[in-house]
C-alpha positions in Angstrom: 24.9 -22.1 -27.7 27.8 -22.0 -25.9 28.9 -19.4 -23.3 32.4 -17.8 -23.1 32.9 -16.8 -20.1 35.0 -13.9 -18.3 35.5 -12.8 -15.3 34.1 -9.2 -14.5 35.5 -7.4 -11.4 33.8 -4.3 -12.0 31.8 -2.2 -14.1 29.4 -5.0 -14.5 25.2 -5.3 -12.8 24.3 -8.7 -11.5 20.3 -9.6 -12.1 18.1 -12.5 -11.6 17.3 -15.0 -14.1 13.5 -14.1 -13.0 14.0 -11.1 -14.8 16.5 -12.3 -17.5 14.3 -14.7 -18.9 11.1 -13.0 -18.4 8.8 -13.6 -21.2 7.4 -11.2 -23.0 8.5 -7.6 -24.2 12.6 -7.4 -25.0 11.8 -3.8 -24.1 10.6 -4.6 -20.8 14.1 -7.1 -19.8 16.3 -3.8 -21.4 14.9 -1.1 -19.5 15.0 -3.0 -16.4 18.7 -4.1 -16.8 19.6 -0.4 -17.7 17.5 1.0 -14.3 19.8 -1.7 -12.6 23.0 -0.3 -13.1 22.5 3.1 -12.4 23.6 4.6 -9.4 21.2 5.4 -6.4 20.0 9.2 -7.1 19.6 9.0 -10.9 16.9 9.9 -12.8 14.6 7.4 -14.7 12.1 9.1 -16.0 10.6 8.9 -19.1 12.5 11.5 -20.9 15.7 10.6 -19.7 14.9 6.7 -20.6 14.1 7.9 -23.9 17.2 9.8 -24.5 19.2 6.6 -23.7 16.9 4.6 -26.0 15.9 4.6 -29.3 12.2 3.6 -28.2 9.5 5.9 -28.1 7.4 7.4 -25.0 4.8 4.8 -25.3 6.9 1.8 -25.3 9.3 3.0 -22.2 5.9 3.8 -20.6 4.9 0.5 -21.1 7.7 -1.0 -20.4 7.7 0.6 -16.9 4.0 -0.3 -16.5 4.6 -3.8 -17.2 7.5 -3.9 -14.1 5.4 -1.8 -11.7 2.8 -4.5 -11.9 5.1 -7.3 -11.7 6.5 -6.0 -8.6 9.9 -5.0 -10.0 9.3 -1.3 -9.5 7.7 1.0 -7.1 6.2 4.5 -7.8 5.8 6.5 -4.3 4.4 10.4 -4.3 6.0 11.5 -1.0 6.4 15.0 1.2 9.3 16.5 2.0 10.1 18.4 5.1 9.8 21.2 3.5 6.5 20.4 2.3 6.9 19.5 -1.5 5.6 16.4 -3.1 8.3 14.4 -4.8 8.2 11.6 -6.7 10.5 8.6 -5.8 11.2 5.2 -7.6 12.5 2.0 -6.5 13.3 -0.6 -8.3 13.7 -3.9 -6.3 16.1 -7.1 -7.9 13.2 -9.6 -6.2 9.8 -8.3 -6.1 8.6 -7.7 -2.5 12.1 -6.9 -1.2 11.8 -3.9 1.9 14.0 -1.1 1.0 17.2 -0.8 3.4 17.7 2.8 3.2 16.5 6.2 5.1 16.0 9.2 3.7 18.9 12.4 4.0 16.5 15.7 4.0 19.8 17.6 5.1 21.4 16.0 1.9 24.7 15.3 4.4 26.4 12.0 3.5 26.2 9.3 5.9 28.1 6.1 5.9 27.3 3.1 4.1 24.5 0.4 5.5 25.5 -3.7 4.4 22.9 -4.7 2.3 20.5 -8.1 2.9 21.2 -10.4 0.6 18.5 -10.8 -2.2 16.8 -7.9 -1.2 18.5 -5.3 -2.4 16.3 -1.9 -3.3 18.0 0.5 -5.8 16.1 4.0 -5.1 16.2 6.3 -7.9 13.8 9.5 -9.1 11.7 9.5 -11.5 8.9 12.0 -12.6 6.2 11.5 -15.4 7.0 12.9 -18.6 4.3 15.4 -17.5 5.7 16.5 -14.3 7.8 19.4 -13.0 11.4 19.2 -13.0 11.6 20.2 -8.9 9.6 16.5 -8.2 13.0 15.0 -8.8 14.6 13.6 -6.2 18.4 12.4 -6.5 18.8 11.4 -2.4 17.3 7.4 -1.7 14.7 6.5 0.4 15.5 3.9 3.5 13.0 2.8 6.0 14.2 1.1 9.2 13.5 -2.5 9.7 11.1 -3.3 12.5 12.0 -5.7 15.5 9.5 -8.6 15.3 6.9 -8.4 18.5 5.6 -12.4 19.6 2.2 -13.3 18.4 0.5 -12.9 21.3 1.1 -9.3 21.5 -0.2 -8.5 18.6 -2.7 -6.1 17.4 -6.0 -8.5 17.2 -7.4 -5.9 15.1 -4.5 -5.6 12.8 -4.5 -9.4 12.8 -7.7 -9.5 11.7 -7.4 -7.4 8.9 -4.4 -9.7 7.5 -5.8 -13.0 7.9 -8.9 -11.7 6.0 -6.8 -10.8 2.9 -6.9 -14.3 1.4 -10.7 -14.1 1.5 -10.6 -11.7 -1.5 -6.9 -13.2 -2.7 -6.6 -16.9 -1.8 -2.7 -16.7 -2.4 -2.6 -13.9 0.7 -1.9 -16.4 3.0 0.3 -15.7 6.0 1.7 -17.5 9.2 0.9 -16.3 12.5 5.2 -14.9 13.1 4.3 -12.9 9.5 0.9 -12.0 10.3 2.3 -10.9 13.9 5.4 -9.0 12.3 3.0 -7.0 9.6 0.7 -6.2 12.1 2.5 -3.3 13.7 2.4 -1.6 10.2 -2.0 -2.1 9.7 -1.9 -0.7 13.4 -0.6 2.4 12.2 -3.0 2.8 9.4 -5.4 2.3 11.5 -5.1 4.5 13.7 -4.7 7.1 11.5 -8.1 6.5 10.5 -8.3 4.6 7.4 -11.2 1.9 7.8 -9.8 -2.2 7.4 -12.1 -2.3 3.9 -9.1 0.9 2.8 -6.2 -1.3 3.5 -7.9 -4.1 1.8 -8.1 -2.5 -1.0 -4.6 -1.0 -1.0 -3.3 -4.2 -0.3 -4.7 -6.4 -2.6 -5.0 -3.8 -5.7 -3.2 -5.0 -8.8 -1.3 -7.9 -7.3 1.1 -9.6 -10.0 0.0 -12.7 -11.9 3.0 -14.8 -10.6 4.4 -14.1 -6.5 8.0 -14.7 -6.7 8.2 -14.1 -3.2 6.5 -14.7 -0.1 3.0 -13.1 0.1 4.6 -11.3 3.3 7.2 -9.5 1.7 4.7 -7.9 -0.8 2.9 -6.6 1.9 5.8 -5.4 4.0 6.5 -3.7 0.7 3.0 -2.6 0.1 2.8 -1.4 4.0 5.6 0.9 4.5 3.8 3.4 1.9 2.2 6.6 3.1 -0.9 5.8 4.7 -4.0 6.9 2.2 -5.2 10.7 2.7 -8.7 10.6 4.2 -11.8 11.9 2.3 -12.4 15.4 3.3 -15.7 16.0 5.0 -17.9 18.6 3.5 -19.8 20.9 5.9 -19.7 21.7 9.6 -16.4 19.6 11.4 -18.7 18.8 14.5 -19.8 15.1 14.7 -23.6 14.8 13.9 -25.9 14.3 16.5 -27.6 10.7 16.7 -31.1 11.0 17.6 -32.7 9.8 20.7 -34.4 6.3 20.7 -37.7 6.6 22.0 -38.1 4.1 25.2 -39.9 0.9 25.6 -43.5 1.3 27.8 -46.2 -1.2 28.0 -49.4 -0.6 27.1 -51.4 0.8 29.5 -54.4 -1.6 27.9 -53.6 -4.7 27.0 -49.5 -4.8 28.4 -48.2 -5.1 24.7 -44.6 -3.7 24.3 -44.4 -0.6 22.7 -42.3 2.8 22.2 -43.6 6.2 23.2 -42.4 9.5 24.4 -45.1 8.8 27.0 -47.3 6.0 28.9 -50.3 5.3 27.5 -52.1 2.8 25.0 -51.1 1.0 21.8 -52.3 1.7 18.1 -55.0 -1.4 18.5 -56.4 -0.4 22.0 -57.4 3.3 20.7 -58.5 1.8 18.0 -61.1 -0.3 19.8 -61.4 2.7 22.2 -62.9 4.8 19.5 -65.1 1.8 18.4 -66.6 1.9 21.5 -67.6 5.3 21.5 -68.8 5.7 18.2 -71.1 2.1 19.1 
């Protein structure tokens, strides 16, 4: 094979060889070169994917499955100012990438941002084939980049919670300046009261096969979701009431430790009391 090349100086989409010469479904490679050159805003849902392609429902579905779980794209179910619940996509050219942009709820344009190099997150909509039309959402998402904290300031709680993540995935292994940089985000969580076994489980849930990034930038990806709604209590709102322990006496026989609402004698002294009497 030989290439001829030419020089493109626009209408063209640049993508990794990761994802070029990913093995596996043609399907897969085509539907995420197509999502890569559309414009921020459009919509990639499965109706509109099929209307571009000659493949069916199931295969596009798959095909989007298959690059959700390799880390290529991101489903989010979000709330609007105004209250609605949208559905949001971004697809990332290097899995683990953080998304550059904020979101517009006033829709009014706003000047350009420069892009990091090889992290570049394309945010488009996209709906299940199932879904109303109004969970579209044409305006990207951005999220601001934090300014790293030293170690020592760090959240020991948060830290905790991170450096135990290789303990259910040994390839979750992070250096104190990443632990220390993630940890502002597990803070948050946790103090909107999700336990540390919750963000275990969102963090380490369907991981990829193969990381093609630093286990850090999956997590800063995985992080700047919405923390998980807590489980609605059922019943009365007011914390229950823990019972009184009953305190420690000595027996007023033989000096033995025990617990009673009063003073007096252990189970084996009134035993041998009655005994005695009935002797």
């Amino acid at each position: 094979m030989i290439h001829v090349r030419t020089r493109l100086t626009a209408d063209f989409t640049v993508i990794s060889n990761a994802l070029a010469q990913r093995r596996g479904s043609a399907v897969t490679v085509g539907v995420a070169a197509y999502i890569s050159s559309l414009p921020d805003g459009s919509s990639v849902t499965i109706t509109a994917l099929c209307e571009h392609f000659s493949e069916g429902e199931i295969l596009i579905s798959r095909a989007l499955r298959e690059l959700e779980a390799a880390g290529y794209l991101e489903r989010r179910r979000e709330r609007t100012p105004s209250g609605q619940v949208r559905t949001r996509t971004y697809f990332y050219d290097v899995p683990g990438g953080a998304p550059d942009l904020d979101p517009d709820p006033d829709g009014s344009p706003e000047p350009p941002k420069p892009r990091r190099p090889r992290k570049q997150a394309a945010a488009a909509a996209i709906t299940p084939a199932s879904a109303p039309a109004e969970e579209t959402v044409a305006a990207p998402l951005h999220a601001e980049a934090e300014a790293p904290i030293p170690p020592a300031e760090a959240d020991p709680r948060a830290i905790a919670v991170l450096a135990a993540l290789r303990r259910v995935d040994p390839r979750l292994v992070l250096s104190t300046q990443e632990a220390a940089r993630l940890a502002p985000a597990v803070t948050r969580w946790l103090a909107a009261g999700l336990l540390p076994t919750h963000i275990t489980d969102h963090l380490t849930a369907r991981l990829p096969d193969h990381f093609l990034t630093r286990p850090a930038g999956i997590l800063a990806y995985r992080l700047k979701e919405t923390p998980l709604a807590l489980p609605t209590l059922v019943g009365s709102a007011e914390p229950p009431v823990r019972p009184a322990v009953v305190p420690m006496r000595n027996c007023d026989g033989c000096d033995r430790g025990i617990r009673a609402a009063e003073p007096g004698r252990c189970r084996d002294c009134r035993s041998r009391d009655q005994l005695r009497a009935a002797g």
